[in-house]
N, CA and C atoms as an extended XYZ file, in Angstrom:
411
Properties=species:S:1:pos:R:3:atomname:S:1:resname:S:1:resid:I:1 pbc="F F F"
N      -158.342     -245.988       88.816 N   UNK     1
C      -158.766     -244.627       89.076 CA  UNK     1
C      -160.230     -244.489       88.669 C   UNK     1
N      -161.036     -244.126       89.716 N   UNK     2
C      -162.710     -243.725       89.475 CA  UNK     2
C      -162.849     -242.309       88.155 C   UNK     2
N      -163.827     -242.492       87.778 N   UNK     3
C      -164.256     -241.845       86.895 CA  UNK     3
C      -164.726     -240.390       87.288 C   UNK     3
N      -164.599     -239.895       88.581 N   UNK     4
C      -164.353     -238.823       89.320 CA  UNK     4
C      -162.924     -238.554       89.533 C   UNK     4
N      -162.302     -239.533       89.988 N   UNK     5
C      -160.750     -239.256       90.384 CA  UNK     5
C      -159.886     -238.478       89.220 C   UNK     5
N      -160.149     -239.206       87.912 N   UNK     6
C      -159.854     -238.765       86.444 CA  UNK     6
C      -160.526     -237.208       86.205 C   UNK     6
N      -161.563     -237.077       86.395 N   UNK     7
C      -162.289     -235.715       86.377 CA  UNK     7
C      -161.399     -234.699       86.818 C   UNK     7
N      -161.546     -234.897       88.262 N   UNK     8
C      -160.469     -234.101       89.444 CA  UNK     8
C      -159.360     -233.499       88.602 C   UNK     8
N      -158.559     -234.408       88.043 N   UNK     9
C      -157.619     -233.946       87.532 CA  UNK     9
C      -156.665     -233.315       86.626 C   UNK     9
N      -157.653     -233.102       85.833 N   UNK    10
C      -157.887     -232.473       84.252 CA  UNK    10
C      -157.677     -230.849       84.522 C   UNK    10
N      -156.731     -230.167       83.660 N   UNK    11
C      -156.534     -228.819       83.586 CA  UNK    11
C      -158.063     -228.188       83.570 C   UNK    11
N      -157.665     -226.885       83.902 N   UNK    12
C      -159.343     -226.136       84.109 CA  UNK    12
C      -158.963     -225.336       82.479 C   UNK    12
N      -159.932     -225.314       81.698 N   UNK    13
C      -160.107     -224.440       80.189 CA  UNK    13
C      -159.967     -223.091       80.450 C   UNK    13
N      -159.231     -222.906       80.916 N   UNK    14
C      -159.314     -221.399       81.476 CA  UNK    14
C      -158.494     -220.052       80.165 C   UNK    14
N      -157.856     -220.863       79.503 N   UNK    15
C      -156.933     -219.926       78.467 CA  UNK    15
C      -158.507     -219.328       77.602 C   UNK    15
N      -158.341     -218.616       76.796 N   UNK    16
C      -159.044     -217.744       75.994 CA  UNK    16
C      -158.600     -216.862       75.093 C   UNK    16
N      -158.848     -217.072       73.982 N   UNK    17
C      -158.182     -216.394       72.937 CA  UNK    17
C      -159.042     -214.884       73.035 C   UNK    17
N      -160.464     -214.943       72.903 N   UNK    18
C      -161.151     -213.473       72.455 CA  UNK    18
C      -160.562     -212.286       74.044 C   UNK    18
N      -160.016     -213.569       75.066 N   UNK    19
C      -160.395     -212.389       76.528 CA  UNK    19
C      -158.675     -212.562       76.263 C   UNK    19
N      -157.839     -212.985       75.002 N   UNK    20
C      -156.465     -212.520       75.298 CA  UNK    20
C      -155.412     -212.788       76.664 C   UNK    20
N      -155.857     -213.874       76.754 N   UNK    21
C      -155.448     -214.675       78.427 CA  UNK    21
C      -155.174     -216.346       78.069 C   UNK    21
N      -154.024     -216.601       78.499 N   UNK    22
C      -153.335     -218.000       78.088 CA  UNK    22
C      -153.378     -218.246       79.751 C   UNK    22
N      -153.253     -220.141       79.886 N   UNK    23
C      -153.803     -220.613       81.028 CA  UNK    23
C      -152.253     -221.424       81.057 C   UNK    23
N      -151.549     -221.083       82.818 N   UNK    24
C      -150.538     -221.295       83.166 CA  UNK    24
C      -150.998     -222.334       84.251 C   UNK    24
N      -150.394     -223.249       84.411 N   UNK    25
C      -150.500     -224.204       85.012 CA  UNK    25
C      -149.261     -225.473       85.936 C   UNK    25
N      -149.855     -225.487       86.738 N   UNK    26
C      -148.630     -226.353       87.523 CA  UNK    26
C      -149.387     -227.644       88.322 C   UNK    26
N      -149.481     -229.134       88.115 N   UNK    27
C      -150.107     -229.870       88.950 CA  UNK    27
C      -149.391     -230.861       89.705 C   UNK    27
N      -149.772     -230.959       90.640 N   UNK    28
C      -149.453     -232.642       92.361 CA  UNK    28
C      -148.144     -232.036       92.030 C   UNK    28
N      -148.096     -230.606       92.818 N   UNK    29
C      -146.551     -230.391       93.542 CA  UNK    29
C      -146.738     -231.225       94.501 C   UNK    29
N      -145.878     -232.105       94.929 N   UNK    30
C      -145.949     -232.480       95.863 CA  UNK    30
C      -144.899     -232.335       96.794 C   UNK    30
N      -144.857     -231.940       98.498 N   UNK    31
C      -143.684     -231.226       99.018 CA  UNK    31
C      -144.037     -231.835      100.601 C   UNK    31
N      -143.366     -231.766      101.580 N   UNK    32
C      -143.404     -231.461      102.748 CA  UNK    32
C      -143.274     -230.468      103.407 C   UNK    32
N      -144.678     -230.277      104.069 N   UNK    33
C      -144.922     -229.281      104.946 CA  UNK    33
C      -144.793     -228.867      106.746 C   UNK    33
N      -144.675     -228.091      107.114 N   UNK    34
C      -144.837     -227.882      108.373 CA  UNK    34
C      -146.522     -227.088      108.463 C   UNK    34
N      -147.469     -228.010      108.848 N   UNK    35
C      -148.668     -227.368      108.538 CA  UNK    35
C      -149.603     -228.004      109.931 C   UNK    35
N      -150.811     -227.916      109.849 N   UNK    36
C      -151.501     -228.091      111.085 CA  UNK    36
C      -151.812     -227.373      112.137 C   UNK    36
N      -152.775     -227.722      112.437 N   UNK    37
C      -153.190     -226.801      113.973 CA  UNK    37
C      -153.060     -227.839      115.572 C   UNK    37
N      -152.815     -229.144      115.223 N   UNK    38
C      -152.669     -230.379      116.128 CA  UNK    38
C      -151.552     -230.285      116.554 C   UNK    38
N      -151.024     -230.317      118.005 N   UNK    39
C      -149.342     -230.179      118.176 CA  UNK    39
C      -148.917     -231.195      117.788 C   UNK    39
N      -149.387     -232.306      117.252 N   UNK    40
C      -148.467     -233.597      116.952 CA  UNK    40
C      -148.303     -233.105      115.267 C   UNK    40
N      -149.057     -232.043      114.140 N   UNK    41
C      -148.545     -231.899      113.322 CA  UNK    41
C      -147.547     -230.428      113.440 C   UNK    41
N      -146.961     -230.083      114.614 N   UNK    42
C      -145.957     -229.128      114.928 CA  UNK    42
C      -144.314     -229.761      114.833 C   UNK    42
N      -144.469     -231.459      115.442 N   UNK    43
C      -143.659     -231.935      115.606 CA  UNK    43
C      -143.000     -232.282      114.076 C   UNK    43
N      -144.011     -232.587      112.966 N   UNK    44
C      -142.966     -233.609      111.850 CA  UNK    44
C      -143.740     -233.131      110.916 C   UNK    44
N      -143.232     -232.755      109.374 N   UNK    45
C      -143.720     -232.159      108.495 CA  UNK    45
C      -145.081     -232.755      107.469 C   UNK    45
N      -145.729     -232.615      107.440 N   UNK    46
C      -146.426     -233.654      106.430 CA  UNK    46
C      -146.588     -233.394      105.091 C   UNK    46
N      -146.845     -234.167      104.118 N   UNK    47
C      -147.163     -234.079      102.962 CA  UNK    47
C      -148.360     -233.450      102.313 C   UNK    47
N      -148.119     -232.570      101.713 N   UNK    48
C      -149.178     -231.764      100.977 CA  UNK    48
C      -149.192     -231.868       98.891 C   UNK    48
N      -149.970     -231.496       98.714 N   UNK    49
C      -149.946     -231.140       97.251 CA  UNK    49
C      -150.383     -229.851       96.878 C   UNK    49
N      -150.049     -229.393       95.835 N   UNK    50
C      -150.364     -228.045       95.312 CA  UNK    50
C      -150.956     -228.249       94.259 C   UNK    50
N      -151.667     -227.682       94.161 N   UNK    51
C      -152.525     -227.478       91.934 CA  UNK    51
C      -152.517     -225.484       92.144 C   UNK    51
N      -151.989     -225.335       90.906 N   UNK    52
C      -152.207     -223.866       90.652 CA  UNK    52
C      -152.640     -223.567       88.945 C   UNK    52
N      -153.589     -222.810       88.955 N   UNK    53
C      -154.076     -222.381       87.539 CA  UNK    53
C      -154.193     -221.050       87.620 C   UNK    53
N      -153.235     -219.947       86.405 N   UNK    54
C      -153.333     -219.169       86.432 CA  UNK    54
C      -153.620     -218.288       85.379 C   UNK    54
N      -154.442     -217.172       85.312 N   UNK    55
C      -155.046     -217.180       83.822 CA  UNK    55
C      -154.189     -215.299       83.830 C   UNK    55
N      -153.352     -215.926       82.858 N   UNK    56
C      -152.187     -214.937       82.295 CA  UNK    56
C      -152.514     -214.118       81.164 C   UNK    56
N      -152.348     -212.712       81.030 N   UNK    57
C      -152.560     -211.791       80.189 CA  UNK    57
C      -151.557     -212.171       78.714 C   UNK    57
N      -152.355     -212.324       77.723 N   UNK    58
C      -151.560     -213.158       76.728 CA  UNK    58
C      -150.238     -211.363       76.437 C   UNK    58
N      -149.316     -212.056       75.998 N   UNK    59
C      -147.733     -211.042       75.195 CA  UNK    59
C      -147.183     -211.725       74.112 C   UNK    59
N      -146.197     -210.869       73.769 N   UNK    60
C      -145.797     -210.992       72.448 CA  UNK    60
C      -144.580     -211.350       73.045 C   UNK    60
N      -144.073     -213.018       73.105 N   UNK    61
C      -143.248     -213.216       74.066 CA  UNK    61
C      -141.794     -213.559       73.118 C   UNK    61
N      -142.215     -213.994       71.629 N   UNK    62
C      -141.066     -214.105       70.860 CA  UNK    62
C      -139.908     -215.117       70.965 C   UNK    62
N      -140.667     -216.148       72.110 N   UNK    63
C      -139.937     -217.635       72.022 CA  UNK    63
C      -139.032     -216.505       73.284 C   UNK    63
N      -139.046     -216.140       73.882 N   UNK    64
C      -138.337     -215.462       75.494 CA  UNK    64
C      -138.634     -215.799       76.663 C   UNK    64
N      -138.026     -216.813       77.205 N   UNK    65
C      -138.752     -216.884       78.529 CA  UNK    65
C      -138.807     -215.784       79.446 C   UNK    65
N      -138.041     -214.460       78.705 N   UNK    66
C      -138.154     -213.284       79.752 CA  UNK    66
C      -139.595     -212.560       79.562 C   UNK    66
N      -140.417     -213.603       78.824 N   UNK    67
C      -141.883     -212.792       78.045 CA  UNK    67
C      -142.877     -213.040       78.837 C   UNK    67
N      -143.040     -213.917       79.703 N   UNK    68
C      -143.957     -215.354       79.878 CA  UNK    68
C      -143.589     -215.243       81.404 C   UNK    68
N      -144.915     -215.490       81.797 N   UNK    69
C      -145.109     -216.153       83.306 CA  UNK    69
C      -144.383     -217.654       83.376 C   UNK    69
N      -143.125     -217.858       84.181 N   UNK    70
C      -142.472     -219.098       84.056 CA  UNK    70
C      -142.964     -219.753       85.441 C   UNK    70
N      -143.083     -220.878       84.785 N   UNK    71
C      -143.941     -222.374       85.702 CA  UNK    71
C      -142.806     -222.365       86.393 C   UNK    71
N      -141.703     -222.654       86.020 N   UNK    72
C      -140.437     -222.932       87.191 CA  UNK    72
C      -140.323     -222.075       87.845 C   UNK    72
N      -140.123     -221.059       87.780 N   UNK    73
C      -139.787     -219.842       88.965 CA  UNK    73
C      -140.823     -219.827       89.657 C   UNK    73
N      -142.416     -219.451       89.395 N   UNK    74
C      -143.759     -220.050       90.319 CA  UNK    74
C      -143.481     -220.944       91.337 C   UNK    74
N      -143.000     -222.740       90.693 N   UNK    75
C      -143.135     -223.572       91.216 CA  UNK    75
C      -141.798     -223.620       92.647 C   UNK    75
N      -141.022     -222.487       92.260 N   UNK    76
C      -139.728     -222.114       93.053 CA  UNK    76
C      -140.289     -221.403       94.250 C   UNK    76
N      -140.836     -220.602       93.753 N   UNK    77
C      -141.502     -219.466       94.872 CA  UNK    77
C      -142.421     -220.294       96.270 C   UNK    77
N      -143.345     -221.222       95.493 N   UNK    78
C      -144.503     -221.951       95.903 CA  UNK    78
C      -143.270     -223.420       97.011 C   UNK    78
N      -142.309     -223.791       96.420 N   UNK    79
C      -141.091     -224.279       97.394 CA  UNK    79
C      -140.723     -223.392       98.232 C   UNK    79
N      -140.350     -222.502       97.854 N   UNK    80
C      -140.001     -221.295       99.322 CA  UNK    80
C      -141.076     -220.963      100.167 C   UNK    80
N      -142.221     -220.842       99.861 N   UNK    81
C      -143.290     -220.599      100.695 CA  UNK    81
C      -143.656     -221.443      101.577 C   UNK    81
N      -143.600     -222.834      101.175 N   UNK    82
C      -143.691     -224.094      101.999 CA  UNK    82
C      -142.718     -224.234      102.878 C   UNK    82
N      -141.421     -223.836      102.136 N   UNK    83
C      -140.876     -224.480      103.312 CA  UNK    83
C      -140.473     -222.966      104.579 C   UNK    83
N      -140.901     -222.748      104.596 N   UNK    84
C      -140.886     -221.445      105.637 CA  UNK    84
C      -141.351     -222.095      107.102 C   UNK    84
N      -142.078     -220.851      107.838 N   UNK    85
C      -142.058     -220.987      109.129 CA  UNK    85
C      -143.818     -221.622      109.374 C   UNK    85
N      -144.057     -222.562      110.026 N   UNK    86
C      -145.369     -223.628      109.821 CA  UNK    86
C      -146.630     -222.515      109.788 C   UNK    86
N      -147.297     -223.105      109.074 N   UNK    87
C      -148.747     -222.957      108.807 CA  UNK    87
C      -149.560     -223.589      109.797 C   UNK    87
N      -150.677     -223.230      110.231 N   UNK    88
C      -151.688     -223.944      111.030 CA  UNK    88
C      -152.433     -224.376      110.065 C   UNK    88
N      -153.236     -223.570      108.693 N   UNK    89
C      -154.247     -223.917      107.946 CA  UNK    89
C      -154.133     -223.880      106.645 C   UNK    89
N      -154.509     -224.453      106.098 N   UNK    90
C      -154.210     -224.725      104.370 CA  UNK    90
C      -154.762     -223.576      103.905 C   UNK    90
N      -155.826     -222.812      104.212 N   UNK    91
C      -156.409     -221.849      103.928 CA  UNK    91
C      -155.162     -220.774      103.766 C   UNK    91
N      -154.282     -220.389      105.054 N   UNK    92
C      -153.796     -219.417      105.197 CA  UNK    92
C      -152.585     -219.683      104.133 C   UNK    92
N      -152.084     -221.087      103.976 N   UNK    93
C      -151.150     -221.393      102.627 CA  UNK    93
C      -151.350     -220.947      101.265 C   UNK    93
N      -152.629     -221.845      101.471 N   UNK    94
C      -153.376     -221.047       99.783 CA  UNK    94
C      -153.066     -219.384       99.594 C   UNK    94
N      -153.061     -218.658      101.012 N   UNK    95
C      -153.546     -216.820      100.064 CA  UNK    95
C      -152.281     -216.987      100.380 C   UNK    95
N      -151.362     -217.314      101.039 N   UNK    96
C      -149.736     -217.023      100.406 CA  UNK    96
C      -149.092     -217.513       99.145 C   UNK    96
N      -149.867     -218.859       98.666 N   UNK    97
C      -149.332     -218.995       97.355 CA  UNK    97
C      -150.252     -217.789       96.392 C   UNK    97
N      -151.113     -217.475       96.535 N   UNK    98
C      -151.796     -216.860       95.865 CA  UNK    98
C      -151.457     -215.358       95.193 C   UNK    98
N      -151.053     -214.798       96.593 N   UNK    99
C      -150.484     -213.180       96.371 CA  UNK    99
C      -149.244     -213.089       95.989 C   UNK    99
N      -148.785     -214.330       96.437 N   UNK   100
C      -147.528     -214.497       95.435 CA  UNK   100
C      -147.469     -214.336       94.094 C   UNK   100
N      -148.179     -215.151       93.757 N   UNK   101
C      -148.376     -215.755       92.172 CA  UNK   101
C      -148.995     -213.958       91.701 C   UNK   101
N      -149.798     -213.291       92.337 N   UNK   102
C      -150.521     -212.105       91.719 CA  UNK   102
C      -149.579     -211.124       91.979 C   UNK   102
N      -148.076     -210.778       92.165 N   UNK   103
C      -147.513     -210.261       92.483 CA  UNK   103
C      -147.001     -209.767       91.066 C   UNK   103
N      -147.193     -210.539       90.120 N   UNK   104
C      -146.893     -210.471       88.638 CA  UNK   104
C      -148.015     -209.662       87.996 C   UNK   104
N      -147.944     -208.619       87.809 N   UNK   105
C      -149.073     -207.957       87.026 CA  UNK   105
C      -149.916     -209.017       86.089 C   UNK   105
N      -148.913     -209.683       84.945 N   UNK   106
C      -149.845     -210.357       84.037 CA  UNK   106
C      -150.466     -211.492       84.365 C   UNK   106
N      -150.542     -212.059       85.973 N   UNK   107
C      -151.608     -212.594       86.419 CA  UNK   107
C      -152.400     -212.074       87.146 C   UNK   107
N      -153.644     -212.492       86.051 N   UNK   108
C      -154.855     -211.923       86.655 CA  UNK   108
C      -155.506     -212.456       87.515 C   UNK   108
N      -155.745     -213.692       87.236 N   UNK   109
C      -156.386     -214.910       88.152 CA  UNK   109
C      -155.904     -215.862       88.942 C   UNK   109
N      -155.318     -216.050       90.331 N   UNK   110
C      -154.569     -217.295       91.160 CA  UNK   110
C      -156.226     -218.359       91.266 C   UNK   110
N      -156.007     -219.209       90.997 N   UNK   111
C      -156.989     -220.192       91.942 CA  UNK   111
C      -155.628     -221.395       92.152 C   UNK   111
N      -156.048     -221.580       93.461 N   UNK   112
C      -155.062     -222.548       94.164 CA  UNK   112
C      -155.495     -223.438       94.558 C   UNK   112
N      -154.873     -225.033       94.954 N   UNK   113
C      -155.455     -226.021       95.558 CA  UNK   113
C      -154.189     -226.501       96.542 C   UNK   113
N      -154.680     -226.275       97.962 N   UNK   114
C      -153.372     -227.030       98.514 CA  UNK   114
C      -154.496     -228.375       99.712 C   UNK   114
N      -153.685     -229.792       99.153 N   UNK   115
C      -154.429     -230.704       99.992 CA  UNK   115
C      -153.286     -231.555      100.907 C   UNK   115
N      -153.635     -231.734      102.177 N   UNK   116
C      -152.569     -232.846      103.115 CA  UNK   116
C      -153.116     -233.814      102.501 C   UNK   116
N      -152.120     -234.645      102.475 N   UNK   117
C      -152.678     -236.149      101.504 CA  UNK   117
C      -152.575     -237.201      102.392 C   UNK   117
N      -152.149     -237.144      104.344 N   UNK   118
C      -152.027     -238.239      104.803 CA  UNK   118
C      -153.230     -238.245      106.333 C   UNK   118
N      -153.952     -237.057      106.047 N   UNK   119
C      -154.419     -237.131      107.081 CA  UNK   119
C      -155.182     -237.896      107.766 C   UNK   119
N      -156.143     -238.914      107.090 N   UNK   120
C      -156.868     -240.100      107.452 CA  UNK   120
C      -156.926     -240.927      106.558 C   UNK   120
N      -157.229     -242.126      106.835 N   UNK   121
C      -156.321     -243.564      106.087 CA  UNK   121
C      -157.377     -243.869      105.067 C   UNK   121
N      -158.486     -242.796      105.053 N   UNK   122
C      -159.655     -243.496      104.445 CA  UNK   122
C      -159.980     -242.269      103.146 C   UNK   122
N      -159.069     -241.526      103.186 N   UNK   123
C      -159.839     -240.079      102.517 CA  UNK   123
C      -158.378     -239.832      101.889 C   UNK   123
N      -158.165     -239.840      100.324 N   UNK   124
C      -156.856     -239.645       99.892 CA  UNK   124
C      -156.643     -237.838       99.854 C   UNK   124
N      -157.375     -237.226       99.916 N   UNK   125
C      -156.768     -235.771      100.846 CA  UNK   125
C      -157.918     -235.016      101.229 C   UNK   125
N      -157.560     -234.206      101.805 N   UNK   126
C      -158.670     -232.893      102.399 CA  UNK   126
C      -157.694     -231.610      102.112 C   UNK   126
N      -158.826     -230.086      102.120 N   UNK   127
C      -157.716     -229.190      101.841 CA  UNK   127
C      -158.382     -228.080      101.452 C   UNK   127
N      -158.350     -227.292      100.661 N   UNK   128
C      -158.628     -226.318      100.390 CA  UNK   128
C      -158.579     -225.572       98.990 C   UNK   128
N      -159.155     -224.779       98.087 N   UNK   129
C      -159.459     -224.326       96.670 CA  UNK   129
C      -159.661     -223.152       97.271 C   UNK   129
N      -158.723     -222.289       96.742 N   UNK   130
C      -159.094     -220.587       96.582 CA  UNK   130
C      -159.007     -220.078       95.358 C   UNK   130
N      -159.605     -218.379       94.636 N   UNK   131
C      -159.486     -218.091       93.721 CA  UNK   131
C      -159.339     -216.446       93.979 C   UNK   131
N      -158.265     -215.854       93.581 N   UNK   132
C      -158.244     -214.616       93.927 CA  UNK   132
C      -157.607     -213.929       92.788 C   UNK   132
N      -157.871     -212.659       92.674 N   UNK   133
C      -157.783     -211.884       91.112 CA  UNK   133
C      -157.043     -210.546       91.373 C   UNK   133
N      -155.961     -210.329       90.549 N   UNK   134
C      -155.229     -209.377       90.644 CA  UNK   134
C      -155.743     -207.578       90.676 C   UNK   134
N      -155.899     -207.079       91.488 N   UNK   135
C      -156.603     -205.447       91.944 CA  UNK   135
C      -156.491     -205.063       90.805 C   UNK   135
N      -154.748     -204.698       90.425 N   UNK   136
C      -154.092     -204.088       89.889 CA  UNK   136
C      -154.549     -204.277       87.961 C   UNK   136
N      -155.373     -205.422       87.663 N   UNK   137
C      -155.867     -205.497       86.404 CA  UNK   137
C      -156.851     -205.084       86.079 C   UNK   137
C-alpha cells in the first residue's frame, strides 16, 4: 500500500470536545449496486464502497444505545438505499445517503464517499465525496 493509499484511509478528526460534537463513522461498506448511466451497467449490479463521517451533537448517553447515533442502523439504512431502484450517478447516491443520515437531528454534518471500484482495470475506484449539514441545527 502507497503512502497515499494509507493517507486515503485514515478517519477524518472531525470529533471535538470544545464544539461538543463526537465523530461517527463507518468505512469500505462494501455492497452491490445497481448504478450507472451505461445500459450495460443497467444489466448487472456493480460493486461500490461507501465511507461516511458524521459529526454528531455530543449527549449524555449513559452507556444506551438508545442515546447515540448507531453505526448499525446507519449502515442498515445506507443497505436499503443501495439496494433500491438503480441509480445512474454516484452523485445522486451520495445526497440519498446523506439526507438520510441528516434525518437525525443530532447529525449535523453527512460527508459521504461512494466509489465503483471496478470500473477500469487501471484505477482502483472513481466516485464521488459530498458534505452536507443539517438546516435544522
Amino acid at each position: 500500500m502507497s503512502a497515499f493509499q494509507a493517507e486515503n484511509v485514515q478517519p477524518l478528526r472531525i470529533a471535538d470536545a470544545k464544539a461538543a460534537v463526537r465523530h461517527v463513522f463507518i468505512r469500505d461498506l462494501v455492497l452491490l449496486c445497481s448504478i450507472g448511466v451505461y445500459e450495460h451497467e443497467h444489466d448487472a449490479p456493480q460493486r461500490i464502497r461507501v465511507n461516511l463521517d458524521l459529526t454528531v451533537s455530543e449527549s449524555h448517553h449513559n452507556d444506551n444505545i438508545d442515546h447515540v447515533v448507531c453505526y448499525e442502523q446507519v449502515a442498515n439504512k445506507v443497505r436499503e438505499i443501495v439496494s433500491g431502484d438503480h441509480t445512474n450517478l454516484c452523485e445522486t447516491l451520495a445526497e440519498k445517503i446523506a439526507a438520510s443520515c441528516l434525518q437525525d437531528i443530532r447529525v449535523r454534518c453527512a460527508r459521504i464517499r461512494v466509489e465503483k471500484l471496478d470500473v477500469f482495470a487501471d484505477i482502483a475506484s472513481v466516485g464521488v465525496e459530498i458534505e452536507r449539514f443539517n438546516a435544522g441545527v
